[in-house]
N, C-alpha and C positions, 0 to 999 in steps of 0.2 A: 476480076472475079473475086470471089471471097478469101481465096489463098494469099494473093497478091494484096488486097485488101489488108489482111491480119499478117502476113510480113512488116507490112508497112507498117500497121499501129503498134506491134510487139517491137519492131526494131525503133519507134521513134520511142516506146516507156524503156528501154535498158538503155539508150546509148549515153545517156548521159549520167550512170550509175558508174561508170569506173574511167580511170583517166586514160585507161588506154581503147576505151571503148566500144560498143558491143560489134559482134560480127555475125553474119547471116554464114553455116555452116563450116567456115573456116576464117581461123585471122591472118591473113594474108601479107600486114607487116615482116619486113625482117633487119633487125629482129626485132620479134614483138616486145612491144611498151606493155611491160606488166602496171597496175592489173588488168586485165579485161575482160570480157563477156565471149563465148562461142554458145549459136545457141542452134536450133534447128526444130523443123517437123519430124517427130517422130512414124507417127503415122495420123491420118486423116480421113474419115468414116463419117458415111452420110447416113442421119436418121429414118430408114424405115418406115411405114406404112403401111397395112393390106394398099392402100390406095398408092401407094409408089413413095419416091424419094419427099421426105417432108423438106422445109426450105430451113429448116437446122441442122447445121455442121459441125462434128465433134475433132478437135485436134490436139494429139498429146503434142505437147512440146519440151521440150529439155534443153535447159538453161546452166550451162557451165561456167561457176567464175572462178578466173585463175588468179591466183598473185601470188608473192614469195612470203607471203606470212599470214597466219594463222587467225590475227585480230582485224587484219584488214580484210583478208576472205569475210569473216563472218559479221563486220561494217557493213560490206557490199550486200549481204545475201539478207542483210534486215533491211537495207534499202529497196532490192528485188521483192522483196516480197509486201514492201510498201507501195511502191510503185506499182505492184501486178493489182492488188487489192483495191488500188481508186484507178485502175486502167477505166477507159470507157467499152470496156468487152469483159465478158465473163469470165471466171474464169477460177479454177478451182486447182490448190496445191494437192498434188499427189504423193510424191516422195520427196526425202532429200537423204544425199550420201557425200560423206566428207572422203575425199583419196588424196593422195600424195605422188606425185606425178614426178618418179623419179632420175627422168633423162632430163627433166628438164626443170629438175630442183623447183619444183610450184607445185603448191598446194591447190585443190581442185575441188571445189562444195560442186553439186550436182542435184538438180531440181529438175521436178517431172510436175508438169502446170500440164491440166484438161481444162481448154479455151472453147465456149462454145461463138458461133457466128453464124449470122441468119444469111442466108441468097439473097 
């Protein structure tokens, strides 16, 4: 279907953006190989119609990249967002928030991409 579909193309455009690379809602290494990518569906909303569901799909996405430094985080997230820009899907940047993820000494950029995909 079109979720499994844009799993697949969103995780084949991040994985090869950081060398410890990208993960579908959890990095599951241990311990993890900084940097890398956590990313996930936020939510998922089908377009509307008087005449019923149209065959475009709206889904936020959130893109998290971890590493231990601050130049390489923001390496990675000029590549994400190079990467996301010539994907072969849509797709349009929403936010971005820089945190400091203090148990586990990594800095964390934080990106919110609206992916659209047709049924």
């Amino acid at each position: 279907g079109v979720i499994m579909g844009l799993v697949t193309d969103i995780q084949a455009v991040l994985n090869p953006l950081a060398s410890g690379g990208a993960w579908y809602g959890i990095n599951t290494t241990e311990p993890p190989v900084y940097p890398f990518i956590v990313w996930q569906r936020v939510v998922s909303t089908t377009n509307n119609t008087l005449r019923g569901a149209s065959d475009l799909q709206n889904t936020r996405v959130q893109i998290d990249i971890f590493s231990r430094s601050v130049s390489e985080s923001v390496s990675i997230e000029d590549a994400v967002e190079s990467a996301m820009a010539s994907a072969s899907f849509t797709n349009l940047l929403v936010s971005s928030q820089d945190i400091y993820e203090s148990e586990v000494k990594a800095f964390r950029i934080t990106k919110d991409y609206s992916v659209w995909a047709t049924n």
